[in-house]
N, C-alpha and C positions, 0 to 999 in steps of 0.2 A: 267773368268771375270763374277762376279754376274749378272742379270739381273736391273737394276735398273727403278724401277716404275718413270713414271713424271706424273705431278699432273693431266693429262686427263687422264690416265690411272685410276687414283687414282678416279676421279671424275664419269668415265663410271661405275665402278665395286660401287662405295655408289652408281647411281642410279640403277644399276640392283635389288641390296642387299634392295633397297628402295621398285622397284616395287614388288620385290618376298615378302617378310615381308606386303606390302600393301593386294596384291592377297589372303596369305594365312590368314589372317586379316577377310578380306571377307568374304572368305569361313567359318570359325570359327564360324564370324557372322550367317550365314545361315543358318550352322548346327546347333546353339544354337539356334533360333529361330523355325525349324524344332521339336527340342527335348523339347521345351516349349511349343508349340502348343500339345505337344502328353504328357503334363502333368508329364515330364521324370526327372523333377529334385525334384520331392516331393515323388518318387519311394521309394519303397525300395530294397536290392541290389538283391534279388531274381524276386522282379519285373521288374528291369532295363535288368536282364539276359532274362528274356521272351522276354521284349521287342528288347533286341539282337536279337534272335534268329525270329524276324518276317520278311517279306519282306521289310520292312522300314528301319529297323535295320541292316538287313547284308547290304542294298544298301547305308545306310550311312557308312559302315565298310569299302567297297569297297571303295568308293569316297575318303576317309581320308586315305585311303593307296596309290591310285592312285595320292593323295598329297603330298606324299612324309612324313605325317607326322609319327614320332616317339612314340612307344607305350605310354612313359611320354606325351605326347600334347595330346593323345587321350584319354587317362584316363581323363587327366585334362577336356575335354571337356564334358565327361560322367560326369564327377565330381565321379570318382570311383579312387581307387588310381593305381598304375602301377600292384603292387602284385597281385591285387582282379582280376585288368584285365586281366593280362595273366594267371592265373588260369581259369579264366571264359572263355578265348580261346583256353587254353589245354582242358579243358572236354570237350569242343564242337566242336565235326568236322567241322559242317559248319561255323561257325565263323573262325576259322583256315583259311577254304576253303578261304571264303571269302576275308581274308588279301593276302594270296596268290594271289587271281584274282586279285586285286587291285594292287599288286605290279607285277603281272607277265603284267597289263594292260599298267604301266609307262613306263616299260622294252623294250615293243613292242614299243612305242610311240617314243625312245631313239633310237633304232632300225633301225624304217622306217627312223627318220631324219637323222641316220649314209648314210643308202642307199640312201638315195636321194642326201644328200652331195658328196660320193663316186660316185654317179654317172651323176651329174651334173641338172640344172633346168632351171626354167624361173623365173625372177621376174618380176612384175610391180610396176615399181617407181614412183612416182607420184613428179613434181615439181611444183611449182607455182610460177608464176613470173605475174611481177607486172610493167605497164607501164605507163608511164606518158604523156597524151597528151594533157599538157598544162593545165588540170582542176586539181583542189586539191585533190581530191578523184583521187587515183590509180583503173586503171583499172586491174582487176587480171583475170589470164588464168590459169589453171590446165592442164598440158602437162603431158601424160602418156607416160611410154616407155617402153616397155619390156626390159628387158638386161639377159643376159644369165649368170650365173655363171657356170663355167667351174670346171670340176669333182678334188676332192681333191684327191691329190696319198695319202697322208698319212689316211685319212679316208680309201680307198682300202684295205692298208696294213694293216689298224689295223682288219677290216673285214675279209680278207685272213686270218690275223694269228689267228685269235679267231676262225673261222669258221672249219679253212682248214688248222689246224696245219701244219698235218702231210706234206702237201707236198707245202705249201707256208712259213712254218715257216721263218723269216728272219733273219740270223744268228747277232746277236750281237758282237760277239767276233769274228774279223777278222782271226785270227790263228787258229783257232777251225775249225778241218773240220766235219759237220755231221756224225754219226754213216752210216748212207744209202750209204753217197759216197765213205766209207772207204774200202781199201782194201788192204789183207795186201801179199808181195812178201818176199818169202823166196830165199834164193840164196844159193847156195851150194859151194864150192872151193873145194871140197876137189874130187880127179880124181877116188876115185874108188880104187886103186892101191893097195890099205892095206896102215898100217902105216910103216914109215921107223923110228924104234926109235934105 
């Protein structure tokens, strides 16, 4: 039986897809403003490359990787096209480097939130409640509460088996016995005697 979406499902994931598209909106914003103040869009495509290659330049390289964005969104931000720009990241090691740390930087960040998932936390929830004693104006209180979320097994396993193949692997296929546990017994019948043909 398929899974079938109902419309709050439908409505949580438009507003995630709303805030992430708003976030990276932002950031766009900031880089384009950073790259204007440094006079970067009346470059030319040798001078935009220098200015790659500055401390300014690979730390906004980093930032736009650690965003998750796509070679296409980052050329468009250069205003250089995809071709020029991954050429312009093949000749130059630290630029390379740079997309690397930026994307090995998000990896970590997916990482730690598996392990703290997998291993349980604290939250503090904030609720506000509102009472009425008898004036029109609500009286409002802010009650905090810590609540503990309790460690997810399926985070664990997914951790174990990425981590620690070899000896947490979790078999999928129930009739499948691992190579490690296999062993195999030969049995004989036959008494030794010679043949009697």
């Amino acid at each position: 039986m398929a899974y079938k979406k109902t419309n709050a499902d439908r409505s949580i994931f438009e507003n995630l897809l709303k805030e992430n598209n708003k976030k990276k909106q932002e950031f766009l914003n900031k880089v384009k403003e950073l790259l204007t103040a440094h006079d970067f869009y009346n470059k030319t495509i040798e001078e935009k490359t220098d200015f790659l290659l500055t401390e300014k330049g690979l730390k906004t390289i980093i930032a736009c990787a650690k965003e998750n964005l796509q070679l296409v969104e980052i050329g468009n931000v250069f205003e250089i096209s995809q071709r020029q720009f991954i050429d312009i990241r093949n000749a130059h090691p630290t630029i390379y480097d740079a997309f690397d740390l930026g994307y090995s930087n998000r990896d970590t960040t997916v990482i730690d939130a598996m392990y703290k998932l997998a291993s349980g936390f604290f939250v503090t929830e904030e609720e506000e409640q509102l009472m009425y004693m008898g004036t029109r104006e609500p009286n409002r209180r802010v009650i905090k509460k810590q609540k503990y979320i309790p460690p997810n097994v399926y985070a664990g396993q997914y951790i174990m088996n990425n981590r620690k193949q070899f000896e947490y692997k979790r078999d999928t296929d129930k009739n499948q016995v691992p190579e490690s546990n296999m062993f195999k017994i030969e049995l004989s019948f036959d008494s030794g005697e010679g043949n009697n043909e």
